[in-house]
Backbone as CSV, one residue per row, in Angstrom:
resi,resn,N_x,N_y,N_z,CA_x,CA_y,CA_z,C_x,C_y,C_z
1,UNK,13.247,83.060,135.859,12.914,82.555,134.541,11.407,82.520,134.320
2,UNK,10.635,82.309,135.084,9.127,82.030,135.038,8.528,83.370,134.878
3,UNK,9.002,84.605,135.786,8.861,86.074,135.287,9.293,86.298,133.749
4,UNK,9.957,85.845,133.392,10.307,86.406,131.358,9.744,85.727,130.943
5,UNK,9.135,84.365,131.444,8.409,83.354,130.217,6.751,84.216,130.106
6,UNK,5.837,84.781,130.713,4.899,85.718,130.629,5.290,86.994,129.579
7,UNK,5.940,87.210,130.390,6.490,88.434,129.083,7.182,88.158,127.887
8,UNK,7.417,87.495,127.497,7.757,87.356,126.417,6.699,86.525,125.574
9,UNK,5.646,85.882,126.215,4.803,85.534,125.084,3.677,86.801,125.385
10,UNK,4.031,87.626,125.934,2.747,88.698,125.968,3.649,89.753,124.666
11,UNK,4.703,89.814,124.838,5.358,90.522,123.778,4.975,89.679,121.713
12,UNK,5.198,88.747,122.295,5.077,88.056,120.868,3.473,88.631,120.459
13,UNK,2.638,88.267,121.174,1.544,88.833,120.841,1.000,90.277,120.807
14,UNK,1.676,91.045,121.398,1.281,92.555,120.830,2.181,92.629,119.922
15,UNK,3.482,92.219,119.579,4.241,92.430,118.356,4.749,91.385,117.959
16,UNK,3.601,90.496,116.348,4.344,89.173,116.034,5.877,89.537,115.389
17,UNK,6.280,90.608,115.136,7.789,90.721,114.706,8.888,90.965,115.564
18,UNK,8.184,90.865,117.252,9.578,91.573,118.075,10.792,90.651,118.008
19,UNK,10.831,88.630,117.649,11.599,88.027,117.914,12.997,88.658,116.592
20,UNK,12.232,89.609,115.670,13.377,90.028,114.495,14.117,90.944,115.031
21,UNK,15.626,91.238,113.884,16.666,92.069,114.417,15.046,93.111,113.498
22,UNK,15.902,94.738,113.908,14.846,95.533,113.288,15.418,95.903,111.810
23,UNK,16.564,95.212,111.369,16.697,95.076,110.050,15.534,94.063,109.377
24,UNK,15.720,92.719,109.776,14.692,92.094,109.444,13.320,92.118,109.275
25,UNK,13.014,92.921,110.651,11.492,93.863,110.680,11.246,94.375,109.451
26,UNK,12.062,95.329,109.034,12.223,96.337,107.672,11.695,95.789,106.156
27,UNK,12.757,94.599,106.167,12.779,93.801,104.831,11.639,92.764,105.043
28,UNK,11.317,91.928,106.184,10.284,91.109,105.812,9.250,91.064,106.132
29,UNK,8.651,92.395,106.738,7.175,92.707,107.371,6.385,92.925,106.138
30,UNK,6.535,93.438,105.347,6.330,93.797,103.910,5.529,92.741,103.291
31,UNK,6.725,91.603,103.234,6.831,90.543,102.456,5.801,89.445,103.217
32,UNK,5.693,89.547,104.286,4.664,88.751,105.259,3.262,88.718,104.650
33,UNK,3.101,89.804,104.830,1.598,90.552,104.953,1.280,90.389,103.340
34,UNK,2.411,90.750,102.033,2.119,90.229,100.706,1.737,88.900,100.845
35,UNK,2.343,88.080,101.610,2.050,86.605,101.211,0.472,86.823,102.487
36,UNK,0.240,86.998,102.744,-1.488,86.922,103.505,-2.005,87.286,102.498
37,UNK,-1.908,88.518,102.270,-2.922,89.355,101.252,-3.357,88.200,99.780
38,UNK,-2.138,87.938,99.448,-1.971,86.685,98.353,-2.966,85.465,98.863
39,UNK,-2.815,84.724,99.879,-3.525,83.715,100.214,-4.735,83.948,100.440
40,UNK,-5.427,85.404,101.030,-6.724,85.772,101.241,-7.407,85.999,99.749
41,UNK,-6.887,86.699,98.612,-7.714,87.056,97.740,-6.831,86.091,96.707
42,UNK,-6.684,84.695,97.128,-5.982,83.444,95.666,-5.268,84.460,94.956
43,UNK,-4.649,85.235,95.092,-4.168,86.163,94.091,-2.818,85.103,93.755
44,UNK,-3.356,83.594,92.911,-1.874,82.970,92.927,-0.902,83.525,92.047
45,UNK,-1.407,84.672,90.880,-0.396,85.176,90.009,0.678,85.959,90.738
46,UNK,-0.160,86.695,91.768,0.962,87.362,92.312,1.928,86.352,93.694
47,UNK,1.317,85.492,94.536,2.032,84.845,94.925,2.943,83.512,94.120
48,UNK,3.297,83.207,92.888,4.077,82.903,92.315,5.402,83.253,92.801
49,UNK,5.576,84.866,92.490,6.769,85.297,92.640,7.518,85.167,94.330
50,UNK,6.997,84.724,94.634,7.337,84.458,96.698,6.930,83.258,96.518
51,UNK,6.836,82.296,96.086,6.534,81.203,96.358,7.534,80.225,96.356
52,UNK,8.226,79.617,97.446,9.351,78.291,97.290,8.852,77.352,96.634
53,UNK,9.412,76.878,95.168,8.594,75.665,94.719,10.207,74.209,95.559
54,UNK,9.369,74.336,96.100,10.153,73.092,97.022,9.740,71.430,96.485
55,UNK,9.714,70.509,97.070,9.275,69.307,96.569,8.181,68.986,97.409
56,UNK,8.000,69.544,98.178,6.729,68.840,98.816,5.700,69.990,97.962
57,UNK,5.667,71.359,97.759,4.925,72.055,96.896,4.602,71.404,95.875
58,UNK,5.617,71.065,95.214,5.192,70.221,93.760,4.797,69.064,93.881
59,UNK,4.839,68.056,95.141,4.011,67.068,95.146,2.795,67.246,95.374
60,UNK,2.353,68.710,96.224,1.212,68.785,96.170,0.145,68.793,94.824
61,UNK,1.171,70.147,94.568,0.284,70.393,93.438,0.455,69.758,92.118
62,UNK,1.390,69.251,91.965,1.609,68.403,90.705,1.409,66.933,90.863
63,UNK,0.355,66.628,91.730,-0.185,65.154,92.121,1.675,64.272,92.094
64,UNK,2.233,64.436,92.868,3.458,63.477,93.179,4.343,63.716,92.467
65,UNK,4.487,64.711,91.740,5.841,65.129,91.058,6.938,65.829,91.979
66,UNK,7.604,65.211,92.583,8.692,65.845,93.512,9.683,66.821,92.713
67,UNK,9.941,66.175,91.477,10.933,66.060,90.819,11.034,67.130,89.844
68,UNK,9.666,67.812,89.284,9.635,68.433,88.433,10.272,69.684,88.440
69,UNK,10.273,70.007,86.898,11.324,71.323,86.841,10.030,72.629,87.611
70,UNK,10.545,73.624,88.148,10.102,74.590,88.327,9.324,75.381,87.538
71,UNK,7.819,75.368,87.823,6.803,76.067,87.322,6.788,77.406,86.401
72,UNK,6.677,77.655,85.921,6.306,79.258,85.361,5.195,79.615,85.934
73,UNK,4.688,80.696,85.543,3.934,81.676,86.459,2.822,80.994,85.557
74,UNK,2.479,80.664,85.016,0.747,80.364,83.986,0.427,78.842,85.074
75,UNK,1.821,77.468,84.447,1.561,76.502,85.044,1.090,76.700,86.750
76,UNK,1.939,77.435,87.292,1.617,77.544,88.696,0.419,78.257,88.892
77,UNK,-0.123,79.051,88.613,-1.406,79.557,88.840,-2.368,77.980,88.127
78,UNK,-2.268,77.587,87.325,-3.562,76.250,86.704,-3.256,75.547,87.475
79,UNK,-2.060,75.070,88.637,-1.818,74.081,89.527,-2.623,74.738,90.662
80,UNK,-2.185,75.902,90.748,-2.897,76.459,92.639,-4.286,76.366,92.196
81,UNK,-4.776,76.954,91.261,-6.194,76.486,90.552,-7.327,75.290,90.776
82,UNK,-6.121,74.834,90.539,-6.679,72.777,90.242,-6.522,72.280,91.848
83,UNK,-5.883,72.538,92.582,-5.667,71.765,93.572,-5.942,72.808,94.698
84,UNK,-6.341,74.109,95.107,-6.055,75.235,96.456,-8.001,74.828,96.791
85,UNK,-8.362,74.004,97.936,-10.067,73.998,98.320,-10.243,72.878,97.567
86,UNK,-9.414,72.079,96.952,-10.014,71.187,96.477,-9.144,69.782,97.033
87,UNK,-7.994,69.676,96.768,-7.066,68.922,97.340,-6.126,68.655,98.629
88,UNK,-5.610,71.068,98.692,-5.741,71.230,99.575,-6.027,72.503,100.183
89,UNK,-6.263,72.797,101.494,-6.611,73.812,101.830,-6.392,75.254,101.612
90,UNK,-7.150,75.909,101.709,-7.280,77.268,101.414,-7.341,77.785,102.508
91,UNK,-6.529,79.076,103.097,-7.233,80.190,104.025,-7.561,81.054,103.446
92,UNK,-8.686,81.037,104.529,-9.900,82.176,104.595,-9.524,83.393,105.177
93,UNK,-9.385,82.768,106.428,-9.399,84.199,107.185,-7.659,83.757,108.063
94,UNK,-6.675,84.903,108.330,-5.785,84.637,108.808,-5.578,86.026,109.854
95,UNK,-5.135,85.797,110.969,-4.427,86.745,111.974,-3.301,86.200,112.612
96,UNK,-2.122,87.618,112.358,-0.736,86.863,112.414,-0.306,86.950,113.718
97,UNK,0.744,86.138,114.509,0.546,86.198,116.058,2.120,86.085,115.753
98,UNK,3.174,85.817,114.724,4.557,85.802,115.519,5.451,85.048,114.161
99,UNK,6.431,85.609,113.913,7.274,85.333,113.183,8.998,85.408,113.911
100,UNK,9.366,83.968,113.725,10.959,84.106,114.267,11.470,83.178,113.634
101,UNK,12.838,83.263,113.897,14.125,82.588,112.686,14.312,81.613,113.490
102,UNK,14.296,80.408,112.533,13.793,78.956,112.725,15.027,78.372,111.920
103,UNK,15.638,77.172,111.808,17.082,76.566,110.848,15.965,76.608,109.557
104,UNK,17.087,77.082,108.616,16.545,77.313,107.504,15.463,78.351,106.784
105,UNK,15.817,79.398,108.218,14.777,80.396,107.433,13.679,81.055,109.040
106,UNK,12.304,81.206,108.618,11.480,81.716,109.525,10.301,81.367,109.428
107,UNK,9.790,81.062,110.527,8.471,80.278,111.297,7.676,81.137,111.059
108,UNK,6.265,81.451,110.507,5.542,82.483,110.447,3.967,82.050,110.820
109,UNK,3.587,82.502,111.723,2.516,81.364,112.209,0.743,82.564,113.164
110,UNK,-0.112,81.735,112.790,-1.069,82.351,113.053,-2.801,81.959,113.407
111,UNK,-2.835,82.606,113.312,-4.728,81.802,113.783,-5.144,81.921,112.341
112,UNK,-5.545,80.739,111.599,-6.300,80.777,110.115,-6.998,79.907,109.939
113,UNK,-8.031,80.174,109.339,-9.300,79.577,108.778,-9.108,78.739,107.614
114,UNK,-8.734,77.187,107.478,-8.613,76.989,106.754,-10.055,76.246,105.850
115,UNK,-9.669,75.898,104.445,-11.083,75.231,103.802,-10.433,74.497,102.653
116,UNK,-11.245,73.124,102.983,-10.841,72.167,101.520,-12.300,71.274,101.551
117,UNK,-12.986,71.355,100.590,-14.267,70.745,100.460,-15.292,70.837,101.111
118,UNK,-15.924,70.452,102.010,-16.654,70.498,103.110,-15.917,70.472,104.867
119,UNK,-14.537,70.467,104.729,-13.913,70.156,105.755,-13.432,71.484,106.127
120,UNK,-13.658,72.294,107.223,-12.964,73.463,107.712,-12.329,73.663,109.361
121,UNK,-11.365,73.951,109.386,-10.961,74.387,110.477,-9.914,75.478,110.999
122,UNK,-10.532,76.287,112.280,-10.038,77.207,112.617,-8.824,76.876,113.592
123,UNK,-7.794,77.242,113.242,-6.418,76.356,113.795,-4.825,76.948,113.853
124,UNK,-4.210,76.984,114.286,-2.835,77.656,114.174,-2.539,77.266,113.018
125,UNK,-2.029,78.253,112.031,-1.900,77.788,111.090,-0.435,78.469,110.646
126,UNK,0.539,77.899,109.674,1.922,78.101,109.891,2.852,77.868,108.330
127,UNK,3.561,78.710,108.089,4.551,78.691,106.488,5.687,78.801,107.171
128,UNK,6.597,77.881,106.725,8.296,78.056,107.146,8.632,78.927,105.652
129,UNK,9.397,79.970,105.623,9.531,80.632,104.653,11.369,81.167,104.694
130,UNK,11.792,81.056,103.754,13.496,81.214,103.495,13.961,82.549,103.366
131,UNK,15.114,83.057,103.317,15.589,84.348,102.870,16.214,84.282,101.666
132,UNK,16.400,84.418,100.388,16.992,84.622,99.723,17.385,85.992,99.168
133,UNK,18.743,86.193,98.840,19.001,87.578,98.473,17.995,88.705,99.123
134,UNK,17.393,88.578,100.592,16.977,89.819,101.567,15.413,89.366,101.105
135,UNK,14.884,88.573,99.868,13.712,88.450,99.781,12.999,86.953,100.578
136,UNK,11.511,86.775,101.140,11.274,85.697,101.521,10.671,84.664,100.729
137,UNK,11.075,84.032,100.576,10.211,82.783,99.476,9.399,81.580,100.505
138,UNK,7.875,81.733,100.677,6.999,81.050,101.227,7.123,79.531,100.644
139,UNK,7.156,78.946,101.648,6.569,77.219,101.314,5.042,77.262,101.525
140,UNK,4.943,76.093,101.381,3.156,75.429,101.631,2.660,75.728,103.132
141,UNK,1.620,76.074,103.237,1.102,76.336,104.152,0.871,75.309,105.405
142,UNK,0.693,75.067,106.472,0.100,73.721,107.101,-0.417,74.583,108.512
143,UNK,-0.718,73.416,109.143,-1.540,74.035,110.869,-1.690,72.382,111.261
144,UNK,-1.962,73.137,112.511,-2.234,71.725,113.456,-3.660,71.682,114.137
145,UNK,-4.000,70.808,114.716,-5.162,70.652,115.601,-5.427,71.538,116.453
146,UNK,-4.573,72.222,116.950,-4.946,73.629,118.403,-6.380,74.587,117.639
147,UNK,-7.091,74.872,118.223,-8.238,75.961,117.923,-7.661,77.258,118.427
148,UNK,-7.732,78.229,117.947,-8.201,79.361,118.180,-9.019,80.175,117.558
149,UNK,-9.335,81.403,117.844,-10.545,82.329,117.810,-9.578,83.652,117.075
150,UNK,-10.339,83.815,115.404,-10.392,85.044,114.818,-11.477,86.054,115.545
């Protein structure tokens, strides 16, 4: 057992998609890398459409509205607007290290630079994201205290 536990996190890291069937590879490698590209250049119009508006999303961004009806694409861009570096963090810079199927969907997790005001840190940083109808719909972003190096 101690021989596969090396290899298999040496695998995760030359390929963050090996834990997928290679159907999954297919359909959500795509969809990964849209939602980076989205978070690197705020492109929130286009991450709208992948975006889980879940309740903790809308409490973010709708200062404590759990409850509210689901955004349109204008409101949600003046929310990611009003609140993304200001309330809460933004990544900067992201490199992806491993995506696997987690209850309720898939763990997608990485080394990212995050930024909200004067406060920054470089940190594992991580979206649980769903399947619906073969497409992935991203939640809110988060990370923890671990450092690593872009």
């Amino acid at each position: 057992m101690c021989v596969l536990l090396p290899f298999s996190l040496s695998a995760q890291t030359n390929d963050p998609y090996a834990p997928l069937t290679p159907t999954e590879r297919d359909t959500f490698k795509p969809q990964v890398e849209r939602w980076v590209k989205d978070q690197l250049r705020r492109d929130w119009y286009d991450l709208w459409e992948i975006q889980d508006q879940t309740p903790e999303l809308k409490n973010e961004l709708l200062l404590g509205h759990k409850d509210a009806p689901d955004m349109d694409r204008k409101q949600y861009v003046d929310a990611m607007r009003q609140t993304i570096n200001i309330g809460y963090p933004e990544i900067k810079a992201f490199r992806l290290e491993g995506v696997k199927p987690e209850p309720g969907g898939y763990l997608i997790w990485g080394c990212g630079e995050q930024r909200r005001e004067e406060w920054k840190q470089t940190s594992i940083t991580y979206v649980h994201a769903r399947a619906v109808d073969g497409k992935l719909m991203f939640g809110l972003h988060g990370g923890n205290p671990d450092p690593c190096k872009l």
